[in-house]
N, C-alpha and C positions, 0 to 999 in steps of 0.2 A: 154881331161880331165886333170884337172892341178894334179899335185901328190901331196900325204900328208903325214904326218909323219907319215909315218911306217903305221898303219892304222888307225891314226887321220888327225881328221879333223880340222882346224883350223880357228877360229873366234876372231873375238872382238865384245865389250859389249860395245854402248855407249848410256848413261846416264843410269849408270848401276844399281845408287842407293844401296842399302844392295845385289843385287846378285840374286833374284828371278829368274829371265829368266835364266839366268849362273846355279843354282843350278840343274835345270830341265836336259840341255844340261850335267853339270857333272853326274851328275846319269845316262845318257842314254848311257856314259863311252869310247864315240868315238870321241867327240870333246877334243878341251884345247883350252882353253880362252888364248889368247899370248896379251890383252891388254884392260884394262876398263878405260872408262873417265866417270866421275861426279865430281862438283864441291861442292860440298855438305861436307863438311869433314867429320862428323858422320858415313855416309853412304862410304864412300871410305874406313874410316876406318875399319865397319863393312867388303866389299868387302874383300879390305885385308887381315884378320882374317881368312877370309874363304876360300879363293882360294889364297894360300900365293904361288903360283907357277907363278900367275898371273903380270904382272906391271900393276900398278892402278896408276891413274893419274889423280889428283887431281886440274882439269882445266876447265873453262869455253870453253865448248864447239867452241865458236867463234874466240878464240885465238889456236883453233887445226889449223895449215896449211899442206897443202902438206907436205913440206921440213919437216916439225913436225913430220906430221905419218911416212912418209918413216926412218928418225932418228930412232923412234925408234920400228920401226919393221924389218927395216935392209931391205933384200932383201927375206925374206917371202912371199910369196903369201897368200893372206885368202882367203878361202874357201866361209866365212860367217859372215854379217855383223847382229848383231839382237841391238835393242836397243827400249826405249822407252821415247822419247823427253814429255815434262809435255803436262798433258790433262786438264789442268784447261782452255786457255783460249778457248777450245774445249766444256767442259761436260754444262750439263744445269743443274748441282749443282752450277753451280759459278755464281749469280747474277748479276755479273760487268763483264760477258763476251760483248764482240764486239756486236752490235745490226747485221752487216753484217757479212755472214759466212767465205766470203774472206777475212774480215778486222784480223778475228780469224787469220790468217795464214801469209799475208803478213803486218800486220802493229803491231797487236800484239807482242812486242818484245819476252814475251814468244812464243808466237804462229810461232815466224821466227825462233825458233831454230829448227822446224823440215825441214825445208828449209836447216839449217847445217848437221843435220843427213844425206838428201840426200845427200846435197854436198859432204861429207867423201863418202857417195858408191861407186859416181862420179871418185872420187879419186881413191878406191881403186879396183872397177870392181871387186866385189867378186862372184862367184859364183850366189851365193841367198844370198837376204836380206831380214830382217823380221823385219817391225816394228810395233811395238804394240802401242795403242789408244783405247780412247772410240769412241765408233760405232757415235759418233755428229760429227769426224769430217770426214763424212761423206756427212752432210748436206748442202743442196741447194748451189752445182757449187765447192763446197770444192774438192770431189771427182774426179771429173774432172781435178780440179786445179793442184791436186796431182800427178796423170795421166800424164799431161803436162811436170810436174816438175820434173816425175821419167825418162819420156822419154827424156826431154832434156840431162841428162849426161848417155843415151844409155840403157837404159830399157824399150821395147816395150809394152811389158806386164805385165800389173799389175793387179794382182787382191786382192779384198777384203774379206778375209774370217774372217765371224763373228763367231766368239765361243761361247759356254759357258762354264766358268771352272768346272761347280758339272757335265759336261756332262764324263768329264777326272780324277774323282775321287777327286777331292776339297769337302772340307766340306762347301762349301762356296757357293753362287749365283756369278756369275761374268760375265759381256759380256761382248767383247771385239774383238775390231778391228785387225788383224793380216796381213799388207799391206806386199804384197810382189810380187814378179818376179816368183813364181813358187802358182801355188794352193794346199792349203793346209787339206787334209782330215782326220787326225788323227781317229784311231777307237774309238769308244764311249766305255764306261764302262755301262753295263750293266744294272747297280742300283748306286745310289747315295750316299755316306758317308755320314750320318748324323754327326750329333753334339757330340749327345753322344757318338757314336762308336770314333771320333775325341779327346774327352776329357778325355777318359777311363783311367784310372790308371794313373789319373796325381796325385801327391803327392801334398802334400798342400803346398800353394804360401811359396815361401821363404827358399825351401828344394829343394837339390839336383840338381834341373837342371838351368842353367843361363835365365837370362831375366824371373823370377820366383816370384821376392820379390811382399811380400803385395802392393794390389792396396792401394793408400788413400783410407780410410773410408769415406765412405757417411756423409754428414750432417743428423744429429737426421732428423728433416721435410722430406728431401728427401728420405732417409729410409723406411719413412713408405711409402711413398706412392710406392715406390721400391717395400715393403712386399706386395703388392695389384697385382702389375701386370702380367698378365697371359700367357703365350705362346704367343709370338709374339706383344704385346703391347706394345708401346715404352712408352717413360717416357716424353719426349721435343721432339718439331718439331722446324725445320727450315726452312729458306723462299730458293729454287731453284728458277730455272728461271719462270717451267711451275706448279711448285706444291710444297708445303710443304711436307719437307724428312722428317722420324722419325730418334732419336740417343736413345740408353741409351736403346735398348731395349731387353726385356726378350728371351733368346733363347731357342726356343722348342731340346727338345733334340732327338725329331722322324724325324727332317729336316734337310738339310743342313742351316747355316748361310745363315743371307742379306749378302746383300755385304760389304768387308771388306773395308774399306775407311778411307785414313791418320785421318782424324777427328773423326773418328765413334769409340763407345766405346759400349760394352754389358753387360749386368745383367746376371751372372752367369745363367745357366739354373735349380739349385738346391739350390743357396747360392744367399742371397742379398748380392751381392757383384760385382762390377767392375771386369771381367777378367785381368787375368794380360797380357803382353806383349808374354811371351812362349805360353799362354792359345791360347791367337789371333793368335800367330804366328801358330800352328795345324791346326786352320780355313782355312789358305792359305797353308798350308800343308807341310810347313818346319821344317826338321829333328830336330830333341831336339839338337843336338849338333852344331846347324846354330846359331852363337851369335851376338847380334846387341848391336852395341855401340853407347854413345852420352846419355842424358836426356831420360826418362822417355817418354815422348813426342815427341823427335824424335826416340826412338825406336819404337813405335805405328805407327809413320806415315810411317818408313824404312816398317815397316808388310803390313800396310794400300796400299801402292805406290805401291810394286813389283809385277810381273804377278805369278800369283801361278805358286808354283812347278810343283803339278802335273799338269795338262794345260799343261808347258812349256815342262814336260817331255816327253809328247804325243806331244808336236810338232818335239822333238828332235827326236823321233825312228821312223816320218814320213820325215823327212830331211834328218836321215843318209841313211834309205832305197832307198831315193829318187839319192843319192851320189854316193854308192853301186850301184845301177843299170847304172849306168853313164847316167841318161837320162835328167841329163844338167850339 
């Protein structure tokens, strides 16, 4: 059993984006992040902000080598490698995904950067590695592929455990693929956050807490038909690969959120009005004091992209448990 600092545990975050996964792991208060890469600067910047104990490194993925990580991790050992390489050309939201499921992975140049992700585990032999995805890339020989992938730089066993975030106290819908070297079964929460309980005593946009200000105002036409729409009615659809998604739509406030998605935007559940970016960010269940930098728009899609807190928090106190016991 490798030893850790004091009684932390020790990870890096890559393609860390604003910190979602990272914030989970901080809260469950036994890991420390010793290193995050995204190339994204908004979202680095956000990371930094937040986990200012962290080096964040603000690099294309494909330009990380060997000689790089060891630089600048020294002669540390990591415990745990989690990260979440992009799931666009994976989901079947993205209509210009790969028609073949392999092409998603190996010819896809997004799709090859989770080929980098392995290759850094490769590198680093952590412990356990955890990467998160949407459950497509999964589909037809992917899985397998992956399988191959993870075992060629000495990972025997892999498994795929699918979650759902509202199952871990998200106010949100969210599944989500969580690949890794150990199986993961975090305990359920009993009952579901809704909305409302999610949006309670938020003060009104533009007061007191960051990523707060006034959404733009609706156009006069789009308004009203906004004042018409009922619990869970969306306002615009758009074309996926297998079906037409809703956006812009009314949130019940007896449910958890749809899913929260870089592009997706919601109709206040009691105001015609656009949630603001802190509103959203509660949905995927990060602290009021988690601040996201960059536009208006990439703050939404920083909220939209990361793996909810809570989720990740439940992955984190089934990991250090798993540490703790030394049964790998």
């Amino acid at each position: 059993m490798r030893s850790s600092l004091g009684n932390m545990y020790k990870y890096i975050d890559l393609f860390s984006g604003a910190g979602g996964f990272s914030e989970g792991f901080h809260q469950q208060g036994r890991f420390k992040c010793l290193l995050a890469i995204d190339n994204f600067r908004p979202a680095a910047l956000s990371f930094s902000a937040n986990f200012p104990q962290t080096l964040v490194v603000m690099e294309d993925i494909k330009k990380i080598s060997s000689s790089i990580l060891f630089e600048l991790l020294g002669s540390e050992e990591i415990d745990l490698v989690i990260g979440s390489p992009p799931c666009e050309p994976y989901t079947g939201a993205n209509p210009r995904r790969q028609r073949d499921p392999i092409d998603r992975l190996y010819k896809d140049p997004q799709g090859q950067l989770t080929l980098h992700f392995i290759k850094i585990v490769g590198i680093l032999k952590p412990r356990v590695f955890i990467m998160e995805n949407v459950p497509a890339i999964m589909d037809n020989g992917l899985k397998h592929a992956l399988m191959r992938e993870f075992r060629r730089v000495g990972y025997d066993k892999i498994y795929f455990n699918v979650l759902r975030a509202e199952d871990y106290g998200t106010p949100s819908h969210r599944i989500r693929v969580f690949i890794s070297n150990i199986k993961i079964t975090p305990k359920k929460h009993k009952r579901f956050v809704t909305v409302g309980e999610a949006l309670s005593n938020m003060p009104k946009p533009g007061m007191l807490l960051p990523n707060h200000e006034p959404p733009p105002p609706l156009p006069l036409r789009k308004l009203k038909r906004v004042s018409r729409l009922r619990y869970g009615d969306a306002l615009i659809y758009y074309e996926g690969v297998r079906r037409r998604l809703p956006n812009l739509i009314r949130l019940d406030p007896s449910k958890p959120a749809p899913t929260v998605l870089g592009c997706s935007r919601f109709i206040h559940p009691y105001e015609n009005r656009l949630l603001t970016v802190r509103e959203q960010a509660r949905l995927m269940g990060f602290p009021d004091q988690f601040v996201f930098y960059g536009g208006r728009d990439e703050q939404y899609n920083q909220v939209g992209e990361a793996v909810p807190v809570p989720l990740s928090r439940a992955i984190a106190e089934y990991v250090a448990k798993i540490f703790d016991e030394g049964d790998i």
